[in-house]
C-alpha positions in Angstrom: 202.0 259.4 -38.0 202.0 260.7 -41.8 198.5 259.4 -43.5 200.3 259.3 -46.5 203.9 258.9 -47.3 206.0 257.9 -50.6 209.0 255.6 -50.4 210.9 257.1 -53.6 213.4 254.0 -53.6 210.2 251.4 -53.8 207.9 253.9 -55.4 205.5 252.8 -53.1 202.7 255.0 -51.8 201.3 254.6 -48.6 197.8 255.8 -46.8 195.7 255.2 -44.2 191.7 255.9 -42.7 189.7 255.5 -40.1 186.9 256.3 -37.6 185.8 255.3 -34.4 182.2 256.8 -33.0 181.4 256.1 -29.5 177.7 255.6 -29.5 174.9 255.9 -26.1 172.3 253.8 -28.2 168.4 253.9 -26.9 166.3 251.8 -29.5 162.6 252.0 -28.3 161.4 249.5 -25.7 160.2 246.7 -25.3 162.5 245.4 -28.2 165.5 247.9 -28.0 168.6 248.2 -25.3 169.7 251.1 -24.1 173.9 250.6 -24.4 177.4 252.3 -24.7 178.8 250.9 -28.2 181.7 251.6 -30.4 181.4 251.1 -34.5 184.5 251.4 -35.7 187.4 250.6 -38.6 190.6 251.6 -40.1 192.2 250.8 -43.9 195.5 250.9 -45.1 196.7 251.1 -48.6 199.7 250.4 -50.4 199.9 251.2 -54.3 202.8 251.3 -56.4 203.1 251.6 -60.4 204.5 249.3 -62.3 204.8 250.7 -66.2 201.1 250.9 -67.2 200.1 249.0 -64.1 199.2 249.6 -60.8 199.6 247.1 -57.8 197.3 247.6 -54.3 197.2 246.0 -51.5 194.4 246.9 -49.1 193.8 245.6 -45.4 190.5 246.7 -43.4 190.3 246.0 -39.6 187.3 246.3 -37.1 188.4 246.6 -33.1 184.1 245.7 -32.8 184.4 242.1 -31.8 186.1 244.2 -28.7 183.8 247.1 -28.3 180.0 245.3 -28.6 178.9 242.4 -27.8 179.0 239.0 -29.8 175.2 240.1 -30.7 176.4 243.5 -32.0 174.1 246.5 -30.8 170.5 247.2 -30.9 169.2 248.0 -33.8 165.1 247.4 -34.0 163.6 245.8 -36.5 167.0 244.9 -38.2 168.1 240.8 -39.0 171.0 239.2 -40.1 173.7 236.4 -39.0 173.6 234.1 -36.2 175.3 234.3 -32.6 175.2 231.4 -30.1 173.3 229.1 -32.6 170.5 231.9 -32.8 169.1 234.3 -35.7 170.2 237.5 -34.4 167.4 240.1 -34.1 166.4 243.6 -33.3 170.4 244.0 -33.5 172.8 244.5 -36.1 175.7 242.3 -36.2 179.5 243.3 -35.4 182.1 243.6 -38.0 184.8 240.6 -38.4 187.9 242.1 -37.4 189.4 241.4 -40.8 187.3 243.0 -43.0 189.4 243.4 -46.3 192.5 241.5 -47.4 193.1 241.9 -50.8 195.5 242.7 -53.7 194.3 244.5 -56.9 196.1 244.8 -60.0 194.9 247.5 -62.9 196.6 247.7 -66.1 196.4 249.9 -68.7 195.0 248.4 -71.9 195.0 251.6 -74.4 194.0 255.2 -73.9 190.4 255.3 -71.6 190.5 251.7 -71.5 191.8 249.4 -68.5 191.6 245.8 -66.7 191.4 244.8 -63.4 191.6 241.9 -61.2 191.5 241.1 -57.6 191.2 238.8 -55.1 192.1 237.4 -51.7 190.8 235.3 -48.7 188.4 238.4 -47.2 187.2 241.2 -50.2 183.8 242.6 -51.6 181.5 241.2 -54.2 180.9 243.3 -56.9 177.5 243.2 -56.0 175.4 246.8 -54.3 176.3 250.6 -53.8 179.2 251.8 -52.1 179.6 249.8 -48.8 177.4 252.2 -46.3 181.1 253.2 -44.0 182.6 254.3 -47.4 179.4 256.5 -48.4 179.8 260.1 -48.4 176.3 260.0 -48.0 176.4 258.2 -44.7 179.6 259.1 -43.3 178.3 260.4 -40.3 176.2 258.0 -39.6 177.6 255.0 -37.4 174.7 252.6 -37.9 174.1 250.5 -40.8 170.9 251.0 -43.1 167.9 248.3 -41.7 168.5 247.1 -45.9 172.1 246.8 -45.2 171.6 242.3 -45.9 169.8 243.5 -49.1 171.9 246.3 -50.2 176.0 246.2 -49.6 175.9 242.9 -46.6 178.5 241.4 -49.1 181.4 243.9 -48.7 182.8 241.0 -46.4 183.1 238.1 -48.5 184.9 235.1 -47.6 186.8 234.2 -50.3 186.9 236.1 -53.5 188.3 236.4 -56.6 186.9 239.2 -59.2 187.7 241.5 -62.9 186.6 244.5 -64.3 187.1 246.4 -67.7 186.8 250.3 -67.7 186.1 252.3 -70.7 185.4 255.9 -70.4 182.0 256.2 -67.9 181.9 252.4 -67.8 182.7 249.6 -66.1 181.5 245.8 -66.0 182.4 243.7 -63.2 182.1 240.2 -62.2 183.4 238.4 -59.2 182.9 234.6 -57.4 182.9 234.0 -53.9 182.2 232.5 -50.9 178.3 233.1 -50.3 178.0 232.1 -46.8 177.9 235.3 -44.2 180.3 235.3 -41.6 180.2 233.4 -38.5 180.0 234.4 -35.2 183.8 233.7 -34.6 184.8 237.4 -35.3 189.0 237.4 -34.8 189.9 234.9 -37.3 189.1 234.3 -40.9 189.0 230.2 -40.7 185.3 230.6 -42.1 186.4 231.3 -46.3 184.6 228.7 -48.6 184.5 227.2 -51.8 183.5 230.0 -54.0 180.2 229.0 -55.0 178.4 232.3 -55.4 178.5 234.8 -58.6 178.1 238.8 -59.3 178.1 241.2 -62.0 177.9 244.8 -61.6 177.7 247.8 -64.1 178.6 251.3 -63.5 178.3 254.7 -65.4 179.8 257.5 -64.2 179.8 260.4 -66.7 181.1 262.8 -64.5 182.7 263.6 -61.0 179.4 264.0 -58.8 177.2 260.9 -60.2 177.7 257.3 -60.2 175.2 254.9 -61.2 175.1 251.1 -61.0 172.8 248.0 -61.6 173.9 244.4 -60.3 172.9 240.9 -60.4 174.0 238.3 -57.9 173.7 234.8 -56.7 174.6 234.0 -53.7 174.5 230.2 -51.7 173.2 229.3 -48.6 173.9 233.0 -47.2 172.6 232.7 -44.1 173.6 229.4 -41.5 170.5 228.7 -40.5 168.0 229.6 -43.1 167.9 226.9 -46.0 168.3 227.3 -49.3 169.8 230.5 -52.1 169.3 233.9 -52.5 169.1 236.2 -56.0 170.4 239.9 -54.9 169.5 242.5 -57.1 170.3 245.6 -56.9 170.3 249.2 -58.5 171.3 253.0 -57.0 172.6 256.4 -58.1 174.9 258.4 -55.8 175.5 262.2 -56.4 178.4 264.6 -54.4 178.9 267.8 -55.0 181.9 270.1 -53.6 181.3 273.2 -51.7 183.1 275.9 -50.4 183.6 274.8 -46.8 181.6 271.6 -47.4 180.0 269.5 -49.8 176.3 267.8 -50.2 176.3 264.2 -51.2 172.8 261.8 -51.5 172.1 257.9 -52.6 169.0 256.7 -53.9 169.0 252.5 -54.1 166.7 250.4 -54.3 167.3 245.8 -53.7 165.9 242.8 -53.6 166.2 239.3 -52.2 164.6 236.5 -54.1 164.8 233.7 -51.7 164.5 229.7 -52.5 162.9 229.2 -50.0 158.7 229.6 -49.9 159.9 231.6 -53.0 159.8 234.5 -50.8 160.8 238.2 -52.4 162.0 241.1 -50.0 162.5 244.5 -51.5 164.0 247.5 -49.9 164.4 251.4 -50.7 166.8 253.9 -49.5 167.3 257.1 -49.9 169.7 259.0 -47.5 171.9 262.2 -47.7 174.6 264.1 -46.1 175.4 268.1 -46.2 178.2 269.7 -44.3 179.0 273.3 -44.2 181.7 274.3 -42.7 181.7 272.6 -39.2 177.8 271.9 -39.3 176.8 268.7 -41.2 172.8 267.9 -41.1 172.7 264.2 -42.2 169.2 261.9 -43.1 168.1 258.2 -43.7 164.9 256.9 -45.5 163.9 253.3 -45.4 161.1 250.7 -46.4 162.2 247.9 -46.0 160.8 244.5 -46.4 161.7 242.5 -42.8 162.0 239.2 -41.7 158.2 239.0 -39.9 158.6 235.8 -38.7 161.9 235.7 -37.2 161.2 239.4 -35.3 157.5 237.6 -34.1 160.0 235.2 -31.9 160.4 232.1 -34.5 163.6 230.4 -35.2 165.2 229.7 -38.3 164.2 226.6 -40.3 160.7 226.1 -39.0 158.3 226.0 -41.6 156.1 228.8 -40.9 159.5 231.7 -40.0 160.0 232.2 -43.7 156.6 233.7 -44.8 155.3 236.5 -46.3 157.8 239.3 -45.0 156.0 242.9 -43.6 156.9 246.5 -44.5 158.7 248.6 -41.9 159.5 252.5 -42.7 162.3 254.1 -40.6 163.3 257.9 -41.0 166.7 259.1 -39.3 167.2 262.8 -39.1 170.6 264.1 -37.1 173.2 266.3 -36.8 176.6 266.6 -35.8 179.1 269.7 -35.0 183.0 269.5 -35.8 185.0 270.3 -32.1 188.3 271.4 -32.4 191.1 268.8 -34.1 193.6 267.8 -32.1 196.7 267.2 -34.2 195.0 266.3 -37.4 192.5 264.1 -35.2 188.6 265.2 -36.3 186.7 264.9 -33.6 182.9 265.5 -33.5 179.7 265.4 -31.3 176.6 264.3 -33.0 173.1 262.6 -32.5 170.1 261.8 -34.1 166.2 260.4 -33.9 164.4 257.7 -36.1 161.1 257.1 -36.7 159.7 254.0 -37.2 155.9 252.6 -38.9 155.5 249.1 -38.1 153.3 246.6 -40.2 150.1 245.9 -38.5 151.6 242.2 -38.0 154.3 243.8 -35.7 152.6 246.6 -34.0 151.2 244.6 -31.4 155.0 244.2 -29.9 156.7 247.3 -31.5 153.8 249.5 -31.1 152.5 251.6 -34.0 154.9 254.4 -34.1 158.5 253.5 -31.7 161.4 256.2 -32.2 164.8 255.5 -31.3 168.0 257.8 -30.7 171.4 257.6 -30.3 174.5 260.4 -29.6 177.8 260.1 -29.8 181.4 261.4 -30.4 183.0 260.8 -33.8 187.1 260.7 -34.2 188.3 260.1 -37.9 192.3 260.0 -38.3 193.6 263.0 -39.5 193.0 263.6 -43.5 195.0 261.7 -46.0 196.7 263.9 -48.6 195.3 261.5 -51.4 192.3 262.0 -49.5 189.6 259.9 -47.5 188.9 256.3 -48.4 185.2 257.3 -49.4 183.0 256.2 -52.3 185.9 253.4 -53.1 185.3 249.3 -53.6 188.0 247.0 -53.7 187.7 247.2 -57.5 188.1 250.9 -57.3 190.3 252.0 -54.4 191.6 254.9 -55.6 190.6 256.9 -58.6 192.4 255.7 -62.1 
């Protein structure tokens, strides 16, 4: 099937992306699994002009909800969401299967100078970096960052409705949404809410290879059993550069959550990176992160003493992966990779001091769009103006 295709009676144009990795997962015991997983999604586009203005419509699916457990896989250290009325821990959660549903309409307004709005039942604040699946500096990576509910954990919002204005380098966004994350019922969207969270998010990007932003967000009740709101912010700078027979792309972001509740502040830092040549791509992760201590130490959510002081955890992920043969367009590849952990004297006692984990797996993307891939795009920016 054509990735892209124009209908030149509608004047619509039409693309498509995906990836699916197939993952053997062995996060260090006694707190890891060892398990077959599959990470996974796929977008399709559909854009047509209309004089000055451009309509989109963009719909993201997940098959996840099918290929890992309700729980998601294991992922150490890591927090987020509920499953079966429990915190999940040690495990990142799975994708809803609707993951974007959204129309966005750009006009115009005068020479280096547009507007933009969109909105829809499932979209992505304007609040982080890049969503970590659409980074070019993670693309080979099939696990999110352990920051990924500090950094980019609202690129599934339920309920949204946002703007932007452009000029030049520029652009301000705002947005309102549903703040809750999603619930543990992963095939439907029956879980969009009043929109009764806020962003704003600023971006410069002066040239081609750099793009810098800074954002500000509130967001209510995020998670279903811990009380009370949370104040994201968050800043990062993303740099790609084009080779011949590859490219080198890194992100540098750092977060934080200001939580209601015991007034407690997490931070996190990131700094990760990607470089392909040719059919070789050598890919890295570096994290500090600021974890939930009390949750991963066995409490549950909402007694009094879960929502202390949070602990320090540093993870570095070093891999590689090597392009096999396409098959019809298909890019398949077979990669792996190893990350070390420090744990916070307050986990080592259960962790240990130093656990490394590893995964491998085989990576098939759809064969290249000739727009090109859906990477380094939000839903206020899908495709380049």
């Amino acid at each position: 099937m054509d990735q892209n295709h124009s209908d030149q009676s509608s004047g619509w144009r039409l693309m498509q992306d995906g990836v699916v990795f197939l993952t053997a997962n062995r996060q260090d015991r006694p707190r890891g699994d060892t398990e077959l997983v599959s990470q996974n999604w796929w977008m399709g586009m559909a854009s047509r002009s209309i004089g000055r203005s451009t309509l989109t419509f963009t719909g993201m699916l997940s098959g996840e909800p099918l290929t890992m457990g309700g729980d998601g896989y294991s992922e150490i250290f890591q927090t987020g969401e509920v499953y079966q009325g429990h915190a999940i821990t040690d495990r990142q959660h799975p994708h809803d299967f609707v993951m974007q549903l959204v129309g966005v309409w750009r006009s115009a307004l005068s020479n280096g100078t547009g507007l933009t709005v969109a909105g829809g039942p499932v979209g992505e604040a304007t609040l982080g970096p890049v969503a970590f699946m659409h980074r070019q500096s993670a693309i080979e990576n099939p696990f999110a960052p352990l920051g990924h509910h500090t950094f980019d954990a609202t690129h599934i919002a339920k309920g949204i409705v946002a703007g932007m204005v452009d000029h030049g380098p520029f652009a301000v966004e705002g947005s309102i949404f549903h703040g809750g994350e999603p619930d543990e019922h992963r095939w439907g969207i029956s879980d969009i809410g009043a929109l009764d969270s806020w962003a704003t998010r600023v971006w410069w990007r002066p040239n081609p290879s750099l793009a810098v932003q800074v954002s500000h967000g509130f967001l209510k009740n995020p998670e279903a059993l811990e009380p009370g709101n949370v104040r994201r912010t968050t800043a990062s700078a993303s740099w790609f550069s084009r080779s011949i027979g590859g490219f080198t792309a890194i992100t540098a972001a750092y977060g934080r959550n200001q939580k209601d509740y015991a007034a407690s502040i997490f931070d996190a830092l990131l700094i990760e990176g990607t470089h392909r040549r040719a059919k070789h791509v050598l890919y890295s992760r570096l994290e500090v992160v600021d974890v939930e201590t009390g949750l991963l130490l066995g409490g549950h959510e909402g007694e009094e003493d879960v929502h202390g002081a949070p602990s320090s955890v540093l993870a570095m992920t070093v891999g590689a992966l090597r392009e096999l043969p396409t098959v019809k367009g298909f890019e398949l590849g077979l990669g792996g990779d190893v990350t070390f952990h420090r744990s916070p004297d307050r986990l080592a006692g259960i962790y240990g001091s130093t656990p490394v984990s590893f995964k491998v797996f085989l990576r098939l993307r759809l064969p290249v769009p000739a727009m090109g891939r859906m990477q380094d795009m939000t839903m206020m920016r899908p495709m380049d103006h």
